[in-house]
VEXGUMAR-21296 format. One record per atom (N, C-alpha, C): x, y, z; residue in three letters. Coordinates in steps of 0.001 Angstrom, whole numbers, padded with zeros to 6 digits, always signed. Last residue first. Layout:
# residues N
XYZALA
...
//
This chain:
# residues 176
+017012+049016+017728UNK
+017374+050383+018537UNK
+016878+050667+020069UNK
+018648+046299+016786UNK
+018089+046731+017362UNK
+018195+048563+017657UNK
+020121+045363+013444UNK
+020564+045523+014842UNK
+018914+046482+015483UNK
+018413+044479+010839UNK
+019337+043757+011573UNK
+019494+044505+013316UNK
+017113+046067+009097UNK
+016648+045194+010096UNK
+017290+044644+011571UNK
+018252+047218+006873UNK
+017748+045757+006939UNK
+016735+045261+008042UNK
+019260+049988+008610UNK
+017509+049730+007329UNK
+017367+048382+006707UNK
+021009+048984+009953UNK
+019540+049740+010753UNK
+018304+049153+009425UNK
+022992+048240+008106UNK
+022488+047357+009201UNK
+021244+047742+010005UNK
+023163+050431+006861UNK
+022629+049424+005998UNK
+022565+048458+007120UNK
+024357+052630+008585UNK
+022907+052389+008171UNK
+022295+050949+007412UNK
+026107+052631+010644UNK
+025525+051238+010231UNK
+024228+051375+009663UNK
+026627+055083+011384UNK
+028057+054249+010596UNK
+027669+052695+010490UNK
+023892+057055+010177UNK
+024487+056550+010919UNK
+025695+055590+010115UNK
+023078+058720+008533UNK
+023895+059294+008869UNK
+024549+058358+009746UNK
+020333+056749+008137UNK
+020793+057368+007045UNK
+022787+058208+007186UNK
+018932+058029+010425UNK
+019719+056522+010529UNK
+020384+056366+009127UNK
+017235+059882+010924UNK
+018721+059914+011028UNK
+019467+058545+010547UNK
+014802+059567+010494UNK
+014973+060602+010022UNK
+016833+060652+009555UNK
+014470+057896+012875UNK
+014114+057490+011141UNK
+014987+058370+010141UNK
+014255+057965+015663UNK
+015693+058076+014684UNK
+015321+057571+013091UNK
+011336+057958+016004UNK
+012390+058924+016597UNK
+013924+059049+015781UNK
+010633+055373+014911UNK
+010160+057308+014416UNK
+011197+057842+014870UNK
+012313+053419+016849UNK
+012274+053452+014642UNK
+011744+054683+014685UNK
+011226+054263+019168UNK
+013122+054436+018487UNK
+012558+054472+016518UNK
+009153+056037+020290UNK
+009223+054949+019669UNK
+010886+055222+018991UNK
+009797+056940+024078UNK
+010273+056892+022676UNK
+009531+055910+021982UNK
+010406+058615+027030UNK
+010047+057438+026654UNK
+009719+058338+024599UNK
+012717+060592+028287UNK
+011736+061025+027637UNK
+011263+059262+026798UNK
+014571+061713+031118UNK
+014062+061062+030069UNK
+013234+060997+029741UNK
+016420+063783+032930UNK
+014768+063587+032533UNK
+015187+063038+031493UNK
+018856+063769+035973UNK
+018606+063406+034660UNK
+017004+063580+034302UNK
+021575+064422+037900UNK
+020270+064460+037698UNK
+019681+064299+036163UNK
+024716+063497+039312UNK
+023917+064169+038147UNK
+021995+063795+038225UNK
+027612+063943+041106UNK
+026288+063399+041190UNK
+026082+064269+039568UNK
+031062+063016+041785UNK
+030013+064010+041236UNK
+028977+063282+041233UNK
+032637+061833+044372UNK
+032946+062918+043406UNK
+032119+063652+042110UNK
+031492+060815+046773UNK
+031772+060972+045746UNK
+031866+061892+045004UNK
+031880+058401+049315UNK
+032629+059864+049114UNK
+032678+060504+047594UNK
+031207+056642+049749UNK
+030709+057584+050913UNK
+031528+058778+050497UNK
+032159+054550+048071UNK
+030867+054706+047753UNK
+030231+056443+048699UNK
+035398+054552+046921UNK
+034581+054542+048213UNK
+033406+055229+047830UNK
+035860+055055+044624UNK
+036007+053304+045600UNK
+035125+053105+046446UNK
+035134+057266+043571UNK
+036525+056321+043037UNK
+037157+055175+043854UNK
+031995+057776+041808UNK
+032780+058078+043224UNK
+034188+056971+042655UNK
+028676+059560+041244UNK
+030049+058645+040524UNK
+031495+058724+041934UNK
+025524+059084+040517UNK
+026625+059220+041653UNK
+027639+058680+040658UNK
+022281+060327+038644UNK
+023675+059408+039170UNK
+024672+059795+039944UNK
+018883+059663+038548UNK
+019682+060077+039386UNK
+021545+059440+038934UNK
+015785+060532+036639UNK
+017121+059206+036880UNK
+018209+060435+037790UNK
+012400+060215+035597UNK
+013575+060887+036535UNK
+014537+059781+037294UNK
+010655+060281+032539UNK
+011532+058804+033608UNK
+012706+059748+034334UNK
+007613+060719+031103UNK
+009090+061214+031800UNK
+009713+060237+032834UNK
+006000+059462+030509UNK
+006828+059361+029155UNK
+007670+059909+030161UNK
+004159+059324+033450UNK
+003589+059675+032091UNK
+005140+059204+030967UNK
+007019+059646+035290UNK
+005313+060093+035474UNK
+004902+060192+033864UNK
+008995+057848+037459UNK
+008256+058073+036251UNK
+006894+058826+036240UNK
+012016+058374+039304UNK
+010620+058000+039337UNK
+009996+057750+038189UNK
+014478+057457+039555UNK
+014005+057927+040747UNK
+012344+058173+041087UNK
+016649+055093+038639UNK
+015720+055664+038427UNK
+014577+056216+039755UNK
+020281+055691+038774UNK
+018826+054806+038959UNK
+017582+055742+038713UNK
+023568+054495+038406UNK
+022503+055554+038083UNK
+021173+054209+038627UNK
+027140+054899+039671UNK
+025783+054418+039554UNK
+024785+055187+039705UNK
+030129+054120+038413UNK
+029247+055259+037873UNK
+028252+054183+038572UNK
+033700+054646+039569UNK
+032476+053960+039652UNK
+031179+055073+039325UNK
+036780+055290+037757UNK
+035330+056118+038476UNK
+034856+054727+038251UNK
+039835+054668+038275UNK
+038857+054259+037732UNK
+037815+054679+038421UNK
+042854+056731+037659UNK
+042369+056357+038226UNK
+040745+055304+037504UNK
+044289+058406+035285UNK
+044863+056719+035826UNK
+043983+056157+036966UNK
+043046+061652+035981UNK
+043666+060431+035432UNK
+044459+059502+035968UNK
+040649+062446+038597UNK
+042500+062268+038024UNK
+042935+061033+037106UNK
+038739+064636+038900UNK
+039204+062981+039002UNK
+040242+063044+038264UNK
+037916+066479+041894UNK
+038520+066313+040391UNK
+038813+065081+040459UNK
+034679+067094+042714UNK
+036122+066791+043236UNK
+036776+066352+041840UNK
+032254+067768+042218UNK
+032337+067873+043659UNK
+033538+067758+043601UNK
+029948+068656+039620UNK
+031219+068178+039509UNK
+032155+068305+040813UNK
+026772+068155+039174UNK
+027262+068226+040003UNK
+028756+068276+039873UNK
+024921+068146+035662UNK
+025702+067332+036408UNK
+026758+068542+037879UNK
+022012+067388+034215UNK
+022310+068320+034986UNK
+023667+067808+035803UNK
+019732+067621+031419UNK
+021165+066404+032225UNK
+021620+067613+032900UNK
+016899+066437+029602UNK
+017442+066946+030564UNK
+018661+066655+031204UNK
+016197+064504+027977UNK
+015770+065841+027486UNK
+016283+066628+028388UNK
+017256+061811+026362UNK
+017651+062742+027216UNK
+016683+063625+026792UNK
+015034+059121+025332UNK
+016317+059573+025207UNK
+016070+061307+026001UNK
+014200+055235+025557UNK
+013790+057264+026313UNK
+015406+057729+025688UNK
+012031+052500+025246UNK
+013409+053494+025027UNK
+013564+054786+025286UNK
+010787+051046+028167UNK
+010557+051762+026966UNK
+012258+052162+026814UNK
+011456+049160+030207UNK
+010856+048767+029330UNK
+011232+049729+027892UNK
+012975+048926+032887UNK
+011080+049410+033026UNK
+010416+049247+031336UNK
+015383+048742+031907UNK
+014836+048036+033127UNK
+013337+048266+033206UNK
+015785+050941+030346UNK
+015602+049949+029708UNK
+014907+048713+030928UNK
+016222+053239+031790UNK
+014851+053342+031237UNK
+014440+051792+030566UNK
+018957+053310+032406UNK
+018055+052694+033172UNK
+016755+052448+032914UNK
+020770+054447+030001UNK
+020670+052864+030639UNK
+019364+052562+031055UNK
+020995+056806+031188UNK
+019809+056745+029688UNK
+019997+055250+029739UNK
+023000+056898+033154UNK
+021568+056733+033250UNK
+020485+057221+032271UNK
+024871+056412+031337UNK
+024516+055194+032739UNK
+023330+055279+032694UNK
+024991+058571+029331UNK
+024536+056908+028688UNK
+024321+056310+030168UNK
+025021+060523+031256UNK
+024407+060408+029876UNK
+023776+059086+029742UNK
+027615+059965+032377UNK
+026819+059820+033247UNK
+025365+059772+032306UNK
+029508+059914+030039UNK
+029454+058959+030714UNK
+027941+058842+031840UNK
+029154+062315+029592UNK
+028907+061135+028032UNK
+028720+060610+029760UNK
+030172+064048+031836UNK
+028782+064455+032014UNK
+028581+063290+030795UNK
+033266+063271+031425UNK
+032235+063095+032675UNK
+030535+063123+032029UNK
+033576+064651+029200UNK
+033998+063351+029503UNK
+033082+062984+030302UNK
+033188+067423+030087UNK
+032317+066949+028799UNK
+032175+065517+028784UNK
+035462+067358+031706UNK
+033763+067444+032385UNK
+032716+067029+031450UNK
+038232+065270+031573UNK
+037158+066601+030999UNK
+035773+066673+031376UNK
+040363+064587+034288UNK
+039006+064390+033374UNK
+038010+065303+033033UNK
+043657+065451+035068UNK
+042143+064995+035385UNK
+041285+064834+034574UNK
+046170+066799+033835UNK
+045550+065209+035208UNK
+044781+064845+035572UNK
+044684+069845+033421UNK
+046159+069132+033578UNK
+045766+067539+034580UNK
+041424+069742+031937UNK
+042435+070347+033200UNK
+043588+069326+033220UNK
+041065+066562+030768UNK
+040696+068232+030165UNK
+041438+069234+031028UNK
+041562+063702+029193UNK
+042027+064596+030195UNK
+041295+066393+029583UNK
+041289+061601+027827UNK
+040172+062013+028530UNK
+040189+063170+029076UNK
+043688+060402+027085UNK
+042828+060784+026239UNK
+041503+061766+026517UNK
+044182+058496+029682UNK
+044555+059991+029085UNK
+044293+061127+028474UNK
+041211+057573+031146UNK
+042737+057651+030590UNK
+043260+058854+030228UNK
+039494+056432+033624UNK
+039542+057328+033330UNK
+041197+057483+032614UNK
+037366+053572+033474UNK
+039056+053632+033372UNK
+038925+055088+032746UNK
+034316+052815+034696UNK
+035430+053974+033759UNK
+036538+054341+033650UNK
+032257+050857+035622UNK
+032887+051308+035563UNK
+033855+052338+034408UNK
+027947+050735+036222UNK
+029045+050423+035602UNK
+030655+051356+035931UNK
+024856+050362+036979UNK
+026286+050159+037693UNK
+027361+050066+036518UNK
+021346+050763+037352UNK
+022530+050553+036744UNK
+023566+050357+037161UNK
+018087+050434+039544UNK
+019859+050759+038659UNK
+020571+049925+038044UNK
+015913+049670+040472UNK
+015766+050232+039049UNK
+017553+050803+038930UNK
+016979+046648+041933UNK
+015966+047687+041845UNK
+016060+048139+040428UNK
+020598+045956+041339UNK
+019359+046062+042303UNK
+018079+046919+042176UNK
+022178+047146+038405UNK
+021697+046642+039044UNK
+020234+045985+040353UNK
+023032+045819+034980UNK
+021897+045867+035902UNK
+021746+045707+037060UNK
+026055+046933+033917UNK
+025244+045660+034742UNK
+024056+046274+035066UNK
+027935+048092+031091UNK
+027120+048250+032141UNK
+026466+047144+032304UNK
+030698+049096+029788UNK
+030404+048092+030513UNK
+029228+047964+031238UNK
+031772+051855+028016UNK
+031247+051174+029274UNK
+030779+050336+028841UNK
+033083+053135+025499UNK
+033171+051772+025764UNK
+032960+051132+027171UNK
+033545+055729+024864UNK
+033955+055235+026373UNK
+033653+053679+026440UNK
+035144+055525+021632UNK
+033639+056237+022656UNK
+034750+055467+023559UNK
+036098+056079+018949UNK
+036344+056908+020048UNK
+035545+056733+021182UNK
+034875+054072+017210UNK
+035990+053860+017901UNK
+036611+054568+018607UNK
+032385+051589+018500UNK
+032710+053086+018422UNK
+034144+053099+018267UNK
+031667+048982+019612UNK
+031955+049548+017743UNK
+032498+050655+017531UNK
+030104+048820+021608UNK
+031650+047966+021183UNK
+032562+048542+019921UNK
+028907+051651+023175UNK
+029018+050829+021672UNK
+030209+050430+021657UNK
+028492+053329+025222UNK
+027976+051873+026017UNK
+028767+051406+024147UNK
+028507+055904+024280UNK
+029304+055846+025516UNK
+029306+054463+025571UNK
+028942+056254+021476UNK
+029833+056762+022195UNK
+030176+056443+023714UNK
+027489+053061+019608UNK
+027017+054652+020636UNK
+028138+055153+021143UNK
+027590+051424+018426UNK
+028272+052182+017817UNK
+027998+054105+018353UNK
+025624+049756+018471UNK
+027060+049210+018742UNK
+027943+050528+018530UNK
+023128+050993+021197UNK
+023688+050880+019668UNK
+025541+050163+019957UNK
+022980+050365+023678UNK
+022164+050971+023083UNK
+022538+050976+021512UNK
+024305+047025+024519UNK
+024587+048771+024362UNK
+023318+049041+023625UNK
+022646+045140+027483UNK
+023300+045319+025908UNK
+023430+046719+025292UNK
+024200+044495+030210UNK
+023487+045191+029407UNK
+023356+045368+028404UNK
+025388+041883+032173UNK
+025489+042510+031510UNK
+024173+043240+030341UNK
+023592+041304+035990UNK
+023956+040352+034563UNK
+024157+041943+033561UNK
+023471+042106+038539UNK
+024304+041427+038027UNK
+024789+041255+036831UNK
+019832+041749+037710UNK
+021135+042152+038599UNK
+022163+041427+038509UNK
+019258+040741+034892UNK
+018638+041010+035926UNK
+019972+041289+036820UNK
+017778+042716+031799UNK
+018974+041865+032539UNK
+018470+041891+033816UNK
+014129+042145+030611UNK
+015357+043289+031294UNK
+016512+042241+031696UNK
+011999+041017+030794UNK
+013133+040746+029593UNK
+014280+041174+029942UNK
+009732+042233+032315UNK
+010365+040792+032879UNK
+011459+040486+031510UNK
+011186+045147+033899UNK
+010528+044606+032592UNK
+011107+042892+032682UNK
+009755+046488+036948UNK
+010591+046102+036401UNK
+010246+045153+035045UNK
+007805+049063+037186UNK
+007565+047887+037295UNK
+008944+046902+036495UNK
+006738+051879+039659UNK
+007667+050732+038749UNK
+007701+049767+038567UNK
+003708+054081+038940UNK
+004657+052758+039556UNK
+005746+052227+038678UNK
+004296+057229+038923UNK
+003581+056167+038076UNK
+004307+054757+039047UNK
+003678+059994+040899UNK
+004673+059167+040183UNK
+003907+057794+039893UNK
+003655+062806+042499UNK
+002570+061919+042210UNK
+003215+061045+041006UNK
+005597+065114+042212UNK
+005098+064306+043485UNK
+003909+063096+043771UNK
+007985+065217+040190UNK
+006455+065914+040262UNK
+006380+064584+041369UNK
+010969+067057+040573UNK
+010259+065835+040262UNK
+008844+065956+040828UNK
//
């Protein structure tokens, strides 16, 4: 992370701590009500520039015998902290994801995911996440993240045609 960083300024529209997030699409894999394979997080806004949300790790999920596929892991930490860019304003999507995997998570259990933003410089937004299974002092993987600030309508123009709501994108209707 470059050592000379833009200020933060929280977006006065943003949720405010506590309060629920709206998904990036309905129909995103990790945050979309709509999906019908995704992870269907839950995310809050929290304190400062983070996020917070949980992950009923199920079955379905499993990659090693009883535990959670790393591919699983790394959607989830993805969307927390491609979350956070929304607190400061712009839309950003990944250009970087680096994930830590410290301890196996075991199915039937529930991960806590929290991401934040660690800095900005110019269109790049450096996000951090922790994920742990209660206890905040003990967690089971971290990730590092670069986002990339966006106009969404250019950026997905090209695609929205492929999407499972195009005729809701090219009315108008749902947000990107």
């Amino acid at each position: 992370m470059p050592e000379e960083l833009d200020e933060l300024v929280r977006h006065p529209k943003t949720s405010r701590p506590g309060e629920p997030m709206r998904p990036h699409n309905m129909v995103c894999f990790g945050c979309g009500e709509q999906s019908p394979r995704g992870l269907h997080l839950e995310m809050f806004a929290g304190e400062g520039f983070s996020v917070v949300a949980e992950m009923p790790v199920e079955h379905w999920m499993e990659g090693g015998p009883g535990v959670v596929h790393g591919g699983i892991l790394s959607s989830a930490f993805d969307d927390v902290m491609g979350m956070t860019p929304r607190l400061i304003g712009p839309a950003a999507v990944t250009v970087h994801l680096q994930v830590d995997f410290m301890r196996p998570i075991p199915v039937g259990e529930t991960l806590h995911l929290r991401a934040e933003i660690l800095g900005k410089q110019g269109r790049k937004i450096y996000t951090e996440g922790v994920a742990h299974l209660g206890d905040p002092t003990t967690p089971v993987a971290r990730a590092h993240g670069i986002f990339v600030t966006i106009d969404a309508r250019k950026h997905f123009a090209e695609h929205v045609e492929r999407s499972a709501r195009a005729d809701e994108f090219k009315a108008g209707k749902p947000q990107l």
